[in-house]
C-alpha positions as CSV (number, residue, x, y, z in Angstrom):
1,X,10.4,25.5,-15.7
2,X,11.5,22.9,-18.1
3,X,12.4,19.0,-18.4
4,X,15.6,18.9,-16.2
5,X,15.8,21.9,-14.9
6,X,15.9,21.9,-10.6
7,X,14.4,24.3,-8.1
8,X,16.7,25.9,-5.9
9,X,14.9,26.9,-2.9
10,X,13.7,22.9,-2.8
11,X,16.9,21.4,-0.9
12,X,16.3,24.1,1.8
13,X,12.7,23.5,1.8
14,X,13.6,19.5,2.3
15,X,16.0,20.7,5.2
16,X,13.2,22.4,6.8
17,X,11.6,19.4,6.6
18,X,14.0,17.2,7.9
19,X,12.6,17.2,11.6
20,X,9.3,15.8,10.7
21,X,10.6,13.5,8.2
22,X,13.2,12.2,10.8
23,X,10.2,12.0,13.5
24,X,7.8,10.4,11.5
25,X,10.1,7.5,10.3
26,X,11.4,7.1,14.3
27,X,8.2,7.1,15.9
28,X,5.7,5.3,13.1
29,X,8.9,2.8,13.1
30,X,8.4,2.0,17.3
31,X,4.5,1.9,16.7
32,X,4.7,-0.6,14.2
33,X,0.7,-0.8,14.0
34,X,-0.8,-2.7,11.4
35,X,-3.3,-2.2,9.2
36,X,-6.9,-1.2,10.5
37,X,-4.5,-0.6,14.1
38,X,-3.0,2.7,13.0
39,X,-4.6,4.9,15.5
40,X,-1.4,6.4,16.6
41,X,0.6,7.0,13.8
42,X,-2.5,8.2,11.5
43,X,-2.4,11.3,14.3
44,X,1.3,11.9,14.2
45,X,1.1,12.2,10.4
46,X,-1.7,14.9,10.9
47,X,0.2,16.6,13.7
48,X,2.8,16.7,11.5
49,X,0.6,18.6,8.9
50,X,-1.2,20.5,11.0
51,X,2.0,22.0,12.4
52,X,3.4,23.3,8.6
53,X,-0.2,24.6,8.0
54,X,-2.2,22.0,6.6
55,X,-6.1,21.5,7.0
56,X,-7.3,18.3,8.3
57,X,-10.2,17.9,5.7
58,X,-11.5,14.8,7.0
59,X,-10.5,11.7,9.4
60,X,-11.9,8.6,9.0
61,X,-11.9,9.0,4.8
62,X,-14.3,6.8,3.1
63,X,-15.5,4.9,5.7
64,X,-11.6,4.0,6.7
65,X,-11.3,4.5,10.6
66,X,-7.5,5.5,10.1
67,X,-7.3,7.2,7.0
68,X,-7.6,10.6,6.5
69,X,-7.3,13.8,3.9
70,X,-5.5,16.8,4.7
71,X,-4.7,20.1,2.5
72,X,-3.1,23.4,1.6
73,X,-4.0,25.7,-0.7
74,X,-3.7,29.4,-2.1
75,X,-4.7,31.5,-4.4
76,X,-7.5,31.0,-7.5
77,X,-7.7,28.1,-10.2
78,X,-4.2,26.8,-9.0
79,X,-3.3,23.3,-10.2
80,X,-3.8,20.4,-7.6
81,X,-1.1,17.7,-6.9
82,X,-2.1,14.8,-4.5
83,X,0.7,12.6,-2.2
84,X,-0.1,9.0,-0.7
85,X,1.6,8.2,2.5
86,X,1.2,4.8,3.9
87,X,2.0,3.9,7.1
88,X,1.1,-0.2,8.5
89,X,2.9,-2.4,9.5
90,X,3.1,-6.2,8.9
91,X,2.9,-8.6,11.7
92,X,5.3,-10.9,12.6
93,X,8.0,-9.3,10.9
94,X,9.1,-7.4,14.1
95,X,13.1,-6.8,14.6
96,X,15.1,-4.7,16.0
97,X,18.0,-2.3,14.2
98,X,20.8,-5.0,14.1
99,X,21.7,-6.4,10.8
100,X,20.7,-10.3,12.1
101,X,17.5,-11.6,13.1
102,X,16.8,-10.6,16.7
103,X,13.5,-9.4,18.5
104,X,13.0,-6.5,19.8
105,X,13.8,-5.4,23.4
106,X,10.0,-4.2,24.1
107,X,8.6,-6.9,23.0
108,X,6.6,-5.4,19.9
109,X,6.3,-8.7,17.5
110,X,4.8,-6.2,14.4
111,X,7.4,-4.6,12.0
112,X,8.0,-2.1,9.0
113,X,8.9,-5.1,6.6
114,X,7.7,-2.9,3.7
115,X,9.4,0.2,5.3
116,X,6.2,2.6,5.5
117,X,7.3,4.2,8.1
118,X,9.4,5.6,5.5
119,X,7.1,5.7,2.8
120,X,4.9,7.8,4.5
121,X,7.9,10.2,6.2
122,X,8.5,10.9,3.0
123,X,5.4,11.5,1.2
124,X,4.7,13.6,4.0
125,X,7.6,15.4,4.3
126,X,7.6,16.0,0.7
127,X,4.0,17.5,0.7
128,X,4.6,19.8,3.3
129,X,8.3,21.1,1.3
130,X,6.6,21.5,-1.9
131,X,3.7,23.9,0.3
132,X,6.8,26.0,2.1
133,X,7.9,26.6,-1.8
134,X,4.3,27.3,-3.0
135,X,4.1,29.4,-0.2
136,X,7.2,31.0,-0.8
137,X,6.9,32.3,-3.9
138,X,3.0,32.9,-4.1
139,X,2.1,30.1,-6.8
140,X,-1.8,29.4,-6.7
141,X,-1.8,25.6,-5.7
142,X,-3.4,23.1,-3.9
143,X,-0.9,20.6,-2.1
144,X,-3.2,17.3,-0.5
145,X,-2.4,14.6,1.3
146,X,-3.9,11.7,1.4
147,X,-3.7,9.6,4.3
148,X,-3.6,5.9,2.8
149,X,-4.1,3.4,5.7
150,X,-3.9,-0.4,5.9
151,X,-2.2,-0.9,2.5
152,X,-1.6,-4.5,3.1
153,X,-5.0,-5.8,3.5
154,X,-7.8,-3.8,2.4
155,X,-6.6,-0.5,1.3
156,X,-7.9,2.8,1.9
157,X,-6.8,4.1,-1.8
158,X,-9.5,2.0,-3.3
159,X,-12.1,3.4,-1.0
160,X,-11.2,6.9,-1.3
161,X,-11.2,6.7,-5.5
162,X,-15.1,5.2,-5.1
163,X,-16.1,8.2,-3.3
164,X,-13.8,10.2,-6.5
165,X,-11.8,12.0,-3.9
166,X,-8.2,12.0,-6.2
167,X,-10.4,13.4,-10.0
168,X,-9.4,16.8,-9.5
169,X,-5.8,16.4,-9.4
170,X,-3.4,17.4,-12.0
171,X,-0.9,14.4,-10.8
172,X,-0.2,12.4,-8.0
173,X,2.8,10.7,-6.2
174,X,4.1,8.1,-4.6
175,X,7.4,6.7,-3.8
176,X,8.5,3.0,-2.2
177,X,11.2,1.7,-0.3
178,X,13.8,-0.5,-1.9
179,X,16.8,-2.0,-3.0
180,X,16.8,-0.2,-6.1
181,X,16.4,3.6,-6.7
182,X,14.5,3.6,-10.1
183,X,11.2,5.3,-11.4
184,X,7.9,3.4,-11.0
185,X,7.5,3.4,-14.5
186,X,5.6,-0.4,-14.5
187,X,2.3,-2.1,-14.7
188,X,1.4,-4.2,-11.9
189,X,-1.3,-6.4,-11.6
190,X,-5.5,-6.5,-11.5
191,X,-5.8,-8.4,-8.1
192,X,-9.4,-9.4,-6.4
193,X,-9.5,-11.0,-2.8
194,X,-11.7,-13.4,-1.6
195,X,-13.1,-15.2,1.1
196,X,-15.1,-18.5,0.6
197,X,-17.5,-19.7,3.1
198,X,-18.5,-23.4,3.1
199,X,-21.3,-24.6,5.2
200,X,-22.4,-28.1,6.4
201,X,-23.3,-29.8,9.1
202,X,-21.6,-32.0,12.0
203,X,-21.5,-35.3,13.3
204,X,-19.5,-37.6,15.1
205,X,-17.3,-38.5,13.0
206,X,-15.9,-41.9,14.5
207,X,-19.8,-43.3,15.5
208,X,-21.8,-41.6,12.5
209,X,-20.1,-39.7,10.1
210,X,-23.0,-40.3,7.2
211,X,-24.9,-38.0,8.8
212,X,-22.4,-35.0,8.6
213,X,-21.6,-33.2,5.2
214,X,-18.2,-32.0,5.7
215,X,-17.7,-27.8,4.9
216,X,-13.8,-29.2,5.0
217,X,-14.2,-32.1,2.5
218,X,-16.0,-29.1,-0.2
219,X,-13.1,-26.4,1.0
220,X,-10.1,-29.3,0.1
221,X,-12.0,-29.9,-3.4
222,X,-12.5,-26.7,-4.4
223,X,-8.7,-26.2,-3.7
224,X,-8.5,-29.1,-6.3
225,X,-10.2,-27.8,-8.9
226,X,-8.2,-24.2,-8.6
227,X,-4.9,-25.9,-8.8
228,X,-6.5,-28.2,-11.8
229,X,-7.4,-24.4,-13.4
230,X,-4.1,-23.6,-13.1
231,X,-2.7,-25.1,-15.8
232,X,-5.1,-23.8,-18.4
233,X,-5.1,-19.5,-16.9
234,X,-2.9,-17.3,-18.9
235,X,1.1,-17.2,-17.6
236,X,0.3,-13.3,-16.7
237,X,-2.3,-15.0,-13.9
238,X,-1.2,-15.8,-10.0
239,X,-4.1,-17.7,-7.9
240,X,-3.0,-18.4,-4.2
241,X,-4.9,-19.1,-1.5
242,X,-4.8,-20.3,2.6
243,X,-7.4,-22.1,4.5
244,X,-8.5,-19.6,7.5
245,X,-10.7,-22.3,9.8
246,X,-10.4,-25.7,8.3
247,X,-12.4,-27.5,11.6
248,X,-12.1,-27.5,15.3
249,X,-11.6,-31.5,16.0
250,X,-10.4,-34.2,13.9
251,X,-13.7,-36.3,15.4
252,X,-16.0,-33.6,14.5
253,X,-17.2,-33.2,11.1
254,X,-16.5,-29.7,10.2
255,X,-19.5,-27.2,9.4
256,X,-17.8,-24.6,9.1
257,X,-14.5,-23.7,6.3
258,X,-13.3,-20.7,4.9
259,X,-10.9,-19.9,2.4
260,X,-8.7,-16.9,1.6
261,X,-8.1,-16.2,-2.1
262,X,-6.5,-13.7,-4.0
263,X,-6.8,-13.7,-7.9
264,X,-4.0,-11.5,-9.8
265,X,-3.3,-10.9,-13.4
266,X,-2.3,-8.4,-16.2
267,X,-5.4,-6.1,-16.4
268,X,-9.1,-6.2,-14.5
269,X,-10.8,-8.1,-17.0
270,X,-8.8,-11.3,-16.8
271,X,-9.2,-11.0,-13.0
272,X,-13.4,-11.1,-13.7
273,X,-13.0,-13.7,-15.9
274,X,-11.1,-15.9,-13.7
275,X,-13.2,-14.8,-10.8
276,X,-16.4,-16.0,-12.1
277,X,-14.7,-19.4,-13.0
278,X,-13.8,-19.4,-9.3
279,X,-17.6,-19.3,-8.6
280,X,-18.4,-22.0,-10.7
281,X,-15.8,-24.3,-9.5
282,X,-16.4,-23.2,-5.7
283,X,-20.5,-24.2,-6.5
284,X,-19.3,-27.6,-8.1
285,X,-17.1,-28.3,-5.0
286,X,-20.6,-27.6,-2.7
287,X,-22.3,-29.8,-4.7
288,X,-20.3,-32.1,-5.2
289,X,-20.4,-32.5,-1.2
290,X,-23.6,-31.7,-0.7
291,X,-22.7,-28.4,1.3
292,X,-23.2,-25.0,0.8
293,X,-20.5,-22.3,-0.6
294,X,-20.6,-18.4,-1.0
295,X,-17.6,-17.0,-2.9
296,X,-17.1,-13.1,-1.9
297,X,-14.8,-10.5,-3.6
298,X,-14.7,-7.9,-0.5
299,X,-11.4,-6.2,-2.3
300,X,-9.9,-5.7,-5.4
301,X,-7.9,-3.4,-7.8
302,X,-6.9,-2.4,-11.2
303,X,-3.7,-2.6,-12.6
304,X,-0.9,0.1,-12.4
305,X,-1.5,2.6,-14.6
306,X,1.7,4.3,-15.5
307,X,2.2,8.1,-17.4
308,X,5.2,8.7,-19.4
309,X,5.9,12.5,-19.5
310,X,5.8,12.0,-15.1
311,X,7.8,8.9,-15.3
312,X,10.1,11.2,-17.6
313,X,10.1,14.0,-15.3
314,X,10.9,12.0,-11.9
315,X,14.0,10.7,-13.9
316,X,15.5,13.2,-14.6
317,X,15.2,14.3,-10.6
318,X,16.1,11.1,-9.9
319,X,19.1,11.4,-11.7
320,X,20.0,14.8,-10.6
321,X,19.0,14.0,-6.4
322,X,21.2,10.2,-7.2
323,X,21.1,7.6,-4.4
324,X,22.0,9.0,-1.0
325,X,25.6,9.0,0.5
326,X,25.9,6.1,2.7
327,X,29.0,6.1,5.1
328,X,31.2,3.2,5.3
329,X,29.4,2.3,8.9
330,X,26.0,1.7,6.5
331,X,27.7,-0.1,3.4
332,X,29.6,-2.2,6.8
333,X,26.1,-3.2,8.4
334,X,24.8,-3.6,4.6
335,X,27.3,-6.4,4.1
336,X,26.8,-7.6,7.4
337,X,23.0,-8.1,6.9
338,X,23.8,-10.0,3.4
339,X,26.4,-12.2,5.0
340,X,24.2,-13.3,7.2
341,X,20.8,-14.0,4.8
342,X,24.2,-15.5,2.2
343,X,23.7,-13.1,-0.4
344,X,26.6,-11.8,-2.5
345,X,27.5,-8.6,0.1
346,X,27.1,-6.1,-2.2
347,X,26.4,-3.1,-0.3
348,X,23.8,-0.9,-0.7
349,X,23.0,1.0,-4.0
350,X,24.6,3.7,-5.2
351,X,23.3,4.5,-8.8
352,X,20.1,5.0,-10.3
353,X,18.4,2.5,-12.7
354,X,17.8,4.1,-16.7
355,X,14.0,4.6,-17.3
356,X,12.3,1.4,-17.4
357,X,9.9,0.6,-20.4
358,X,7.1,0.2,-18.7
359,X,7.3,-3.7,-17.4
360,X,4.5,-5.9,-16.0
361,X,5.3,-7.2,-12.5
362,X,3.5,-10.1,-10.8
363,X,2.4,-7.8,-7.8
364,X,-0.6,-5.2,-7.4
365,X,-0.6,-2.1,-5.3
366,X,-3.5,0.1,-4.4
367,X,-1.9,2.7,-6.1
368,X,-3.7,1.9,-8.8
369,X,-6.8,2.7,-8.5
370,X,-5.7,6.8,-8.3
371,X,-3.6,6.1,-11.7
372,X,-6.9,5.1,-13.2
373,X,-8.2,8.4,-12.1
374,X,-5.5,11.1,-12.3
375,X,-2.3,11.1,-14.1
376,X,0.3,9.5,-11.4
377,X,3.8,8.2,-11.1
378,X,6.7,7.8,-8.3
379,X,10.0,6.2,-7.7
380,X,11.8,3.4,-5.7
381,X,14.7,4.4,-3.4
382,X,17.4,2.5,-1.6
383,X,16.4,1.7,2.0
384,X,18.1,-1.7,2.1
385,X,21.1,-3.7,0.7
386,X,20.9,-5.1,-2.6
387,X,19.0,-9.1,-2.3
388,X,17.3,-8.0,0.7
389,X,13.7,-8.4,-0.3
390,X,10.4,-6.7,1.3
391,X,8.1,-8.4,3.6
392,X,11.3,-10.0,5.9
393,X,13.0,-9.3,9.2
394,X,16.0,-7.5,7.3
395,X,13.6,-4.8,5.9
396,X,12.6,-4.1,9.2
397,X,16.2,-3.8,10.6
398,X,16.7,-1.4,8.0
399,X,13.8,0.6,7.9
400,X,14.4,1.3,11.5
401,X,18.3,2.9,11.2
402,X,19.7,5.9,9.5
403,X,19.6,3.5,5.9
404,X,16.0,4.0,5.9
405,X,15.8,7.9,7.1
406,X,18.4,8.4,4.1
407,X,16.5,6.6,1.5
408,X,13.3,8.7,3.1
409,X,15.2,11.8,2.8
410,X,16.3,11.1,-0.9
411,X,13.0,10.3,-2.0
412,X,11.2,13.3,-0.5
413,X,13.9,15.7,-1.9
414,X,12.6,13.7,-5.9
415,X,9.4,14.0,-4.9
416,X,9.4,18.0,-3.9
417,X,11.3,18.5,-7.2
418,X,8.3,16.9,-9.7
419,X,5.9,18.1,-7.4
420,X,7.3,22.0,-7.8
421,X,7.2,21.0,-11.4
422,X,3.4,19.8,-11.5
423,X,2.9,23.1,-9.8
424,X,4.7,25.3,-12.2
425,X,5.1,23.5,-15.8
426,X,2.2,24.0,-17.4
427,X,3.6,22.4,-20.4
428,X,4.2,19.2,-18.8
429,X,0.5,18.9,-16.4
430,X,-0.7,19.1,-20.2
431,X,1.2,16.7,-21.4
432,X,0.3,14.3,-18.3
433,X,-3.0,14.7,-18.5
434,X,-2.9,14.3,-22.5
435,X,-0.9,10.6,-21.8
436,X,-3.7,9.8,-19.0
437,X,-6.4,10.8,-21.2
438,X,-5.2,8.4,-24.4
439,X,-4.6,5.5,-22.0
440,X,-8.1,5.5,-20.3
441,X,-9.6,6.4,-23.6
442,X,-12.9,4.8,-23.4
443,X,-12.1,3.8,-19.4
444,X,-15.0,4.4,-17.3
445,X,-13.8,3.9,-13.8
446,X,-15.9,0.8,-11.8
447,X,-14.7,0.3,-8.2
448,X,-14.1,-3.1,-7.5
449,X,-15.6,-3.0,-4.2
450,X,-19.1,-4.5,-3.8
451,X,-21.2,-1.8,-4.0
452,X,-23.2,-2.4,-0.9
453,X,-20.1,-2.7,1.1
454,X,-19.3,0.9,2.9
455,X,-16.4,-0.4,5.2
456,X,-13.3,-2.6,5.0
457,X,-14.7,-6.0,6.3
458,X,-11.7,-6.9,8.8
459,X,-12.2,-3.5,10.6
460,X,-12.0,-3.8,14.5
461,X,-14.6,-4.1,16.8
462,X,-12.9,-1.6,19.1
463,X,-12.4,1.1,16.3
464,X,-15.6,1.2,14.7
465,X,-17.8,2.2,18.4
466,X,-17.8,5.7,19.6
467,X,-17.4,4.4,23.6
468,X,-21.4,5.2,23.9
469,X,-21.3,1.2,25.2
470,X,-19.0,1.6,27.5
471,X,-20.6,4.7,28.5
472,X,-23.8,3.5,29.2
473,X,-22.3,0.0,30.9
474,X,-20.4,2.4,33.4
475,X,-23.8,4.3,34.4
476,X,-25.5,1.1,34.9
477,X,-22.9,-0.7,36.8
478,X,-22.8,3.5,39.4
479,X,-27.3,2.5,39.2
């Protein structure tokens, strides 16, 4: 195979497909868990696999409750590729499949505002296509999946690449919904999140507030001095932040604060930079206000690491598999849901994007920490009208209709075709590997998890105990 050239027996292998790409976007869609929740549609992804002959290598993956790994494989020495299917939703963002705001009919409040239910249909889908034409023609491979969980807090990619599970691959892929169909060829940013504790001690705050130090008053300065640092961080640099428990009563003096902070910028060092003026400013604010403060990075990641002979590859698929074929019932409800958010009603999109140059966005992705340890790359696709933006009610309208199961569709058909290709191109799994190899030239690969930190810290009570509690509370209770 060369640059350009398209595999045959892949569009049947898609079709073959459809049925569990179809059912995964339906049913993960009506779950609508999010992150650290998605019990339910971690399973239906493995059923899925299972069912097309995949090997469930491990559940719970890297100390992840709801992640997990699965894998094909024939033959000897076979090259490797690696997929990432996502699948959380984002609460709040709950809608049903009308092109205007409106709740659902069950009552489910969560929603796919950043369409993984389609996301990981796809990946899926496409994993388990490229393993029928492995299979088909008798190419020694290894086809893994790797189930990526909670994406929009804590992120099970950045777990799974400290515990090296993606350094054997020759490439790996990934796709996201969008307005847009274009290949991911960008750098997004180094992030770190934080939470800030401050600790002081209460008092009555109307009789004798001098003998209270308020966690609150520290919490509001340290907020100060961020927005004072600011001005002077680098225009590549994002610093935003919430206050998570801020007090119980306006007559108590607070003892308790916490902040929620996340850091972003152009590359990991910048982030560690700013990140230790963050501790210094957060230890001024304590005592300043005679409290106590301890600044924690409990997540983090690298920025996106792109490779060009992929990026060129999944263009020229891109161009050749084009934007699906929406009906005039899907352009219609298209318009609709941009009349009503007053955007120009454009429709939905209906070419592909040229080959971007490689641009740095403002956001960060998990992704990233597998491009900083195999060669990787993947594409947007249309699942919504153009102005619709992730992470609002619209996405989820659309991610829940035949709009999003298209865009799915689409991108699992690009992503069978490179991944045939990584399988069968020698030439260019050389030539990616060369392009990862000169980027990360002197790289050595640092997680930016704390090291004594085996689990995501906003894991569940409920799905991080085995029922032995239970258990043993239901013998006592029959004693």
């Amino acid at each position: 195979m060369h640059g350009g050239e398209t595999h045959d027996d892949v569009p049947g292998a898609i079709e073959a497909s459809r049925p569990a790409i179809e059912r995964i976007c339906d049913e993960v869609w009506q779950l609508a868990e999010t992150s650290f929740q998605e019990v339910k549609s971690s399973q239906l992804h493995r059923d899925e696999l299972e069912a097309a002959g995949f090997t469930i290598v491990s559940t719970g993956t890297a100390g992840v409750p709801t992640a997990f790994v699965a894998e094909w494989s024939q033959g000897e020495g076979g090259p490797n590729v690696g997929f990432l299917p996502e699948y959380d939703a984002l609460p709040g963002l709950g809608n049903a499949a009308v092109p205007r705001q409106e709740a659902r009919s069950d009552g489910v409040t969560n929603g796919h505002a950043c369409g993984h239910n389609l996301l990981g249909a796809g990946l899926t889908g496409a994993a388990i296509a490229s393993k029928r034409v492995a299979e088909k023609r008798a190419i020694p491979a290894t086809v893994r999946v790797y189930g990526c969980a909670s994406e929009e807090t804590e992120g099970a990619k950045v777990y799974m690449a400290r515990e090296k599970l993606f350094d054997d691959l020759d490439a790996c892929l990934h796709w996201h919904p969008a307005p847009v169909a274009a290949v991911a060829n960008v750098r997004l940013a180094s992030a770190s999140m934080m939470k800030i504790d401050f600790h002081g001690r209460t008092a009555h705050a109307g009789l004798e507030p001098w003998k209270g130090r308020s966690a609150l008053d520290a919490m509001e300065l340290a907020a100060h001095a961020l927005n004072l640092m600011r001005e002077h961080l680098e225009p590549t640099a994002r610093v935003h932040y919430i206050f998570e428990v801020a007090g119980e009563a306006p007559n108590i003096v607070p003892d308790y604060a916490r902040m929620f902070l996340t850091l972003r910028d152009a590359d990991r060092a910048r982030v560690v930079a700013t990140t230790e003026w963050v501790r210094q400013l957060v230890e001024g604010a304590a005592r300043a206000t005679q409290t106590t403060a301890h600044a924690r990075v409990y997540a983090g990641m690298h920025d996106l690491l792109p490779n060009a002979p992929l990026a060129e590859r999944m263009q020229e698929h891109l161009e050749h598999v084009g934007t699906p074929s929406w009906d005039e019932g899907e352009q219609a409800f298209a318009r609709e849901c941009q009349r009503e958010l007053g955007l120009d009603e454009a429709g939905l999109a209906t070419d592909v994007l040229p080959l971007l140059n490689e641009p740095t966005l403002g956001g960060a992705s998990d992704v990233a920490e597998v491009s900083w340890n195999a060669p990787t790359m993947g594409i947007a696709m249309p699942t919504m009208p153009r102005g619709v933006s992730l992470h609002t009610w619209a996405a989820t309208a659309f991610a829940g209709m035949s709009i999003g199961v298209k865009g799915a569709l689409a991108a699992a058909t690009v992503l069978a075709h490179t991944a045939v290709d990584v399988l069968t191109d020698a030439d260019l799994r050389t030539a990616a590997r060369a392009d990862f190899e000169r980027r990360t030239d002197g790289f050595t690969y640092s997680s930016p998890l704390p090291a004594d930190q085996r689990q995501p810290i906003d894991l569940p009570d409920w799905i991080t105990t085995d029922g032995s509690a239970e258990a043993v509370a239901g013998l006592e209770s029959r004693a």
